[in-house]
C-alpha positions in Angstrom: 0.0 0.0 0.0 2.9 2.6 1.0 4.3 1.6 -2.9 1.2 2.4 -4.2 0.6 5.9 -2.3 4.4 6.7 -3.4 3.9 5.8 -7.2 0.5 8.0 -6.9 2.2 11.0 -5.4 5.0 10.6 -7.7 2.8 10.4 -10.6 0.4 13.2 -9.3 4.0 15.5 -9.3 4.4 14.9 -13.2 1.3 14.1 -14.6 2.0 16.9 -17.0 4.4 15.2 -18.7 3.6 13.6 -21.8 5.3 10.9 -24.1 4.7 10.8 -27.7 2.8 7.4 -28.4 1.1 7.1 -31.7 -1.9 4.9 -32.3 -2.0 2.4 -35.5 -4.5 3.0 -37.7 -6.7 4.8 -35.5 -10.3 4.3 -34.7 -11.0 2.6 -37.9 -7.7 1.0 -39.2 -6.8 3.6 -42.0 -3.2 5.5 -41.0 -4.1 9.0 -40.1 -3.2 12.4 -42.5 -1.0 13.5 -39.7 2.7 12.4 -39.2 4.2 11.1 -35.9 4.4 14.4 -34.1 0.9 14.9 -33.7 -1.4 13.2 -30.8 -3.2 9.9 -30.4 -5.2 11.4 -27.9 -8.2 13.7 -28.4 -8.5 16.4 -26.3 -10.7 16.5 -23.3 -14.6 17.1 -23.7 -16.1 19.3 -20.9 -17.2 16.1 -18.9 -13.6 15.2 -18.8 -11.5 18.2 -18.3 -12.3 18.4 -14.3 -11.1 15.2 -12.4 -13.4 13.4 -10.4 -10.8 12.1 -8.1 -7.2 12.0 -7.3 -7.0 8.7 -9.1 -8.1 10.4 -12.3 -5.0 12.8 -12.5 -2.6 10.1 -12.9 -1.8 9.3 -16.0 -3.7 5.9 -16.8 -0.1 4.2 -18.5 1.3 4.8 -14.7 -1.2 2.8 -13.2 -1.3 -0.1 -15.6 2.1 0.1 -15.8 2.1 -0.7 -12.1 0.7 -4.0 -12.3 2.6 -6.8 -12.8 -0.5 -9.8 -13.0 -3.4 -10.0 -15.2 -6.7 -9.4 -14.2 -8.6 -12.6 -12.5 -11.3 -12.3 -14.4 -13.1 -14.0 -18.1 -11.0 -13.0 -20.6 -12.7 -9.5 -22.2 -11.0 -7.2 -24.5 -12.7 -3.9 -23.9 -12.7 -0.5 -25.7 -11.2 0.3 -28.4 -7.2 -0.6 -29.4 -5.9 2.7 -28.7 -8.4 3.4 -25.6 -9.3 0.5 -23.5 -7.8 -2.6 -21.5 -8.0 -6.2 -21.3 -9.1 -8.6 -18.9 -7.9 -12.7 -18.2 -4.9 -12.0 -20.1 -2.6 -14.8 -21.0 1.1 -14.7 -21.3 3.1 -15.9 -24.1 5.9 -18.2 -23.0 9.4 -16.6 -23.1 9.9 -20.0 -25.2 8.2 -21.8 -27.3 9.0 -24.8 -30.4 8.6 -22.1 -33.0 9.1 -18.9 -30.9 11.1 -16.6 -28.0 9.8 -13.4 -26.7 12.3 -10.5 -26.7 12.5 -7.7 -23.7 10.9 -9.6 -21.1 11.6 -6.6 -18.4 8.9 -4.5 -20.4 6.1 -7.4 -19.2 4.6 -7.1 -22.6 4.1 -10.5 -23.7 0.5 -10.7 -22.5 -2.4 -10.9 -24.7 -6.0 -12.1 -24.8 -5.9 -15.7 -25.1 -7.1 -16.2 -28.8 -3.7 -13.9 -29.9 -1.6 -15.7 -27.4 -2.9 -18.9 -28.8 -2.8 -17.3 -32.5 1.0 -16.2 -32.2 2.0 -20.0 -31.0 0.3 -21.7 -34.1 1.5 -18.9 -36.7 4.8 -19.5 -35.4 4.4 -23.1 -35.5 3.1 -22.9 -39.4 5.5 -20.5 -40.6 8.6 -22.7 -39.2 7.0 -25.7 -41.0 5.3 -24.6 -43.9 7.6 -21.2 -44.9 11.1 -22.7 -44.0 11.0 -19.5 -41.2 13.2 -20.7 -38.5 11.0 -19.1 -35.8 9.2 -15.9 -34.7 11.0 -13.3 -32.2 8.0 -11.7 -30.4 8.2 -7.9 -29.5 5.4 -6.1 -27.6 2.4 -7.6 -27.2 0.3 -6.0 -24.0 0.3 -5.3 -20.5 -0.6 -7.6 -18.0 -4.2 -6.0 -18.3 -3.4 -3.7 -21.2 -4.4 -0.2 -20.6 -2.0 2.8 -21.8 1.9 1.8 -21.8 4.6 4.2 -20.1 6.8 4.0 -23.6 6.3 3.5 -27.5 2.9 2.8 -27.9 -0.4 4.5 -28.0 -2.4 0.7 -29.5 -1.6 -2.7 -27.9 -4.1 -1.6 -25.1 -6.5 -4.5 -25.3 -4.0 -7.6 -26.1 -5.4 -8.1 -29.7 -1.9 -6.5 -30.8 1.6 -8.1 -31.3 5.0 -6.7 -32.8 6.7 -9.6 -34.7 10.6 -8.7 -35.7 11.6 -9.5 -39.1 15.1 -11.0 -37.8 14.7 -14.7 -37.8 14.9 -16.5 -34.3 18.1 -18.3 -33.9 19.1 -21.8 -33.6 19.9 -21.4 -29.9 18.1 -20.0 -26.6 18.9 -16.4 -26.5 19.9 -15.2 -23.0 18.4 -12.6 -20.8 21.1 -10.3 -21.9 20.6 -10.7 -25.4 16.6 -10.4 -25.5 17.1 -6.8 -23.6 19.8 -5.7 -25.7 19.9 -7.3 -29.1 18.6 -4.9 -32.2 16.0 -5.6 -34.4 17.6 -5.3 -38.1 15.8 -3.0 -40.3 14.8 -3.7 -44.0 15.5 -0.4 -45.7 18.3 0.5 -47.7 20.5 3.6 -47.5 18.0 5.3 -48.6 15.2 4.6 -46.3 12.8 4.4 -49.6 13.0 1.4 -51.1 14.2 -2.5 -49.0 17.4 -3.8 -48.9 17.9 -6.4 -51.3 20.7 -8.1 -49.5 18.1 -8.2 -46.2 14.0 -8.6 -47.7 13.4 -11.5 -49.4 10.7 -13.7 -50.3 10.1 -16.2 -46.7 9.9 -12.6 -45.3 6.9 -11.9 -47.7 5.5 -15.2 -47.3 5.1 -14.3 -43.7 3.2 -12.1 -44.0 1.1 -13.3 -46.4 0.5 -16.4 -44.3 -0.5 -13.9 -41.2 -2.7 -11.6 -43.7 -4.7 -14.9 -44.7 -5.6 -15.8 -41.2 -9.3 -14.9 -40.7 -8.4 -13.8 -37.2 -6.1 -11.2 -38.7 -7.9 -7.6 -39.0 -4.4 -5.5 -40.3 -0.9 -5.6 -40.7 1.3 -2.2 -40.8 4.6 -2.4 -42.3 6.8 0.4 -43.4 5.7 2.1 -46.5 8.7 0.8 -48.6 7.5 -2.7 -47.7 4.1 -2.7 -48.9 5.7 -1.6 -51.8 7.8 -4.6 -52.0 5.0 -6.5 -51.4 2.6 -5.2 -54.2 5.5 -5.8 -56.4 6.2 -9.6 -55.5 2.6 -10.2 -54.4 2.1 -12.4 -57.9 5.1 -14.4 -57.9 3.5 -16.0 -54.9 0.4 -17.1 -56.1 -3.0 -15.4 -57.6 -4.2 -14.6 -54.9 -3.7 -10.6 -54.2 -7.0 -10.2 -51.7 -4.6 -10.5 -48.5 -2.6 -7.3 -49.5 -6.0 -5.7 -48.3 -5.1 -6.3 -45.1 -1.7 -5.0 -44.9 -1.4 -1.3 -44.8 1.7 1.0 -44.4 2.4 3.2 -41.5 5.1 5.2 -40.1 8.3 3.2 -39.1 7.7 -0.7 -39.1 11.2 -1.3 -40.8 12.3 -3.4 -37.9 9.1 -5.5 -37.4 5.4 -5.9 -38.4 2.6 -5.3 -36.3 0.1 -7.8 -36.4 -3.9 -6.8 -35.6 -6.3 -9.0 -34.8 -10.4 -8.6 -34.5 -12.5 -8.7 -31.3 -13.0 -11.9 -29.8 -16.8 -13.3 -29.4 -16.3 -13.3 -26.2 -15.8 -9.4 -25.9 -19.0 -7.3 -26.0 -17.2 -4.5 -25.2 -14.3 -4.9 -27.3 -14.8 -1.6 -30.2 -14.2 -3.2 -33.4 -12.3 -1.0 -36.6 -13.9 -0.8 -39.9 -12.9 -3.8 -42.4 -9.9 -2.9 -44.9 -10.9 -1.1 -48.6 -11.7 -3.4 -50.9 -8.9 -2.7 -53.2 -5.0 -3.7 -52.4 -3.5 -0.6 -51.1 -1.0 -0.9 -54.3 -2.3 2.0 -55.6 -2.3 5.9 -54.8 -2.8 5.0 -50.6 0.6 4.1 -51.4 1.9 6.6 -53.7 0.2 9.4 -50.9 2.3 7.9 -48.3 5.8 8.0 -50.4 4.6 11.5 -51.1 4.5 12.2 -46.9 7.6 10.4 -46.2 9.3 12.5 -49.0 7.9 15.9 -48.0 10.3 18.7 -46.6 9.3 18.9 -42.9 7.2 22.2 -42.6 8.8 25.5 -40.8 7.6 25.8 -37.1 6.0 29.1 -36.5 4.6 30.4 -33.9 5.0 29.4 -30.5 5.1 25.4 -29.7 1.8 24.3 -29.0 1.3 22.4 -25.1 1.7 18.8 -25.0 -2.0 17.6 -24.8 -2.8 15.7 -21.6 -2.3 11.9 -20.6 -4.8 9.8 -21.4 -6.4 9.3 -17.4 -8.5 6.4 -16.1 -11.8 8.3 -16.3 -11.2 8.7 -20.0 -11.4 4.8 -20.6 -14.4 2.4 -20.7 -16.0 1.7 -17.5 -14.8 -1.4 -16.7 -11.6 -0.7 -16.9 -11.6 0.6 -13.6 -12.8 -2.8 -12.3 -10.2 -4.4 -14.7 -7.4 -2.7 -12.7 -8.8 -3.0 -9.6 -9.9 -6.5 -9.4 -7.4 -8.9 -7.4 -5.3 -6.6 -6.1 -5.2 -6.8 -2.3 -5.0 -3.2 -1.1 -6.4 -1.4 -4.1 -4.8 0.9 -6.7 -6.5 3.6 -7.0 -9.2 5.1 -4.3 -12.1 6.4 -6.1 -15.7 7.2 -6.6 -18.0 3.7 -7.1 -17.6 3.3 -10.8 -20.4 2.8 -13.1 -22.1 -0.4 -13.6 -19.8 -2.9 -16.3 -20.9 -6.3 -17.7 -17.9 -7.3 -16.1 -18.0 -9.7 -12.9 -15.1 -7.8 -10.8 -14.6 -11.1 -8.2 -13.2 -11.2 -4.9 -10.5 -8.7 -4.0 
């Protein structure tokens, strides 16, 4: 209990303090007009710009950050992938036959059960079927998702998972190695267009196997590997309907980040709108060369203030309950929150 009051009056000190976190997609799944500088976040309504408690200050990524075990409860992804949190959360082994995870100190390899159990058979299929010698597993989510302190403004609700394009080696990596060893990236010198000597086919076919899973609602990659992939897409069969699904975004060089859709069992879980019917081959991609291409614009003016942190109140309802539930002492004192469909349990 004294940790918790600490962390709360530590976080209360600089909850002005914002880090840049970028959501993938956004609310439907389309990348947004605006490069990486801009928000995630909207900004407050009226309802929400006056805290109802002192729990409501703190930034919502410190308090899920906090905890270290999933929520007790059914698993439930709830709200929206950049805005919600995730109960029953399953971990992904740090090892697996086709698999390792990579920066176990974050805690991020937690995910709602159907991606934990997704990730495993990918792996599995790719090792066999694609000649890939296994999967190194970047961020999934939180132990019950929510807001993370670093990188990312998605992965809240554990239907997210970053999957690095360097091949798992033929040995057990050590707990060294997983913090410190880099992710290779696929673009050449310069940064438009992949490096031959690096991007080759099993890495397309990868991804082609993920894009064909049902279960799969996007894939972002860097602009330059779309591009790759529209190019090769019909040496590896007829079939071009899976490019659909993969869309570029900013960075994704190093990895690609895999989306999939809301479980049945998660009412509350805020689905995205289903990919455009055509590829994304054609001028989506040609507006996004055009963006990474483009001078970066004169600052004029005065800066504009960093919009606030994403707080608890801002978040579905049961999220509360979600972050609460099986923790002994409580994290955060509050107001009774509103009535969930979820069954918070004994404490």
């Amino acid at each position: 209990m004294t940790r918790m009051r600490t962390l709360l009056g530590l976080a209360l000190t600089g909850c002005c303090w914002y880090g840049a976190a970028f959501a993938q997609g956004g609310p439907t799944g389309f990348p947004p007009a605006t490069p990486p500088t801009a928000s995630a976040h909207p900004a407050p309504s009226a309802a929400t710009a006056v805290p109802k408690t002192a729990a409501d200050v703190v930034p919502a990524k410190t308090l899920f950050g906090a905890v270290k075990q999933p929520a007790p409860i059914p698993p439930s992804a709830v709200g929206g992938y950049a805005g919600g949190c995730l109960a029953g959360a399953r971990a992904l082994p740090i090892d697996g036959k086709a698999w390792q995870a990579m920066r176990l100190s974050r805690n991020r390899n937690w995910g709602h059960p159907e991606l934990v159990r997704w990730v495993e058979n990918f792996a599995i299929d790719a090792q066999k079927s694609d000649g890939w010698p296994g999967l190194l597993v970047g961020d999934m989510s939180q132990p019950r998702g929510g807001p993370m302190l670093t990188g990312h403004a998605s992965h809240q609700i554990g239907l997210d998972a970053d999957i690095w394009f360097t091949p798992m080696p033929n040995r057990r990596l050590s707990e060294t190695e997983r913090e410190e060893m880099s992710a290779v990236t696929m673009l050449g010198q310069d940064q438009l267009s992949v490096d031959p000597q690096r991007w080759d086919e099993p890495r397309a076919r990868i991804i082609m196997r993920a894009a064909q899973s049902p279960q799969v609602e996007r894939i972002f990659v860097h602009p330059a590997i779309k591009k790759a992939l529209c190019d090769s897409a019909d040496k590896m069969g007829p079939d071009r309907a899976w490019l659909s699904k993969v869309r570029a975004y900013w960075g994704h060089h190093h990895h690609f980040h895999v989306r999939m859709g809301c479980p049945k069992d998660s009412a509350s879980c805020k689905p995205q709108l289903p990919p455009p019917g055509d590829d994304g081959c054609g001028a989506e991609l040609a507006d996004w060369f055009k963006r990474i291409t483009a001078p970066p614009k004169p600052v004029t003016g005065p800066p504009k203030p960093p919009p606030p942190p994403m707080t608890l109140d801002r978040l579905p309802a049961e999220c509360r309950v979600v972050l609460e539930t099986g923790v002994s002492k409580g994290i955060v004192k509050s107001a009774p929150a509103a009535p969930t469909t979820l069954q918070a349990g004994a404490r």
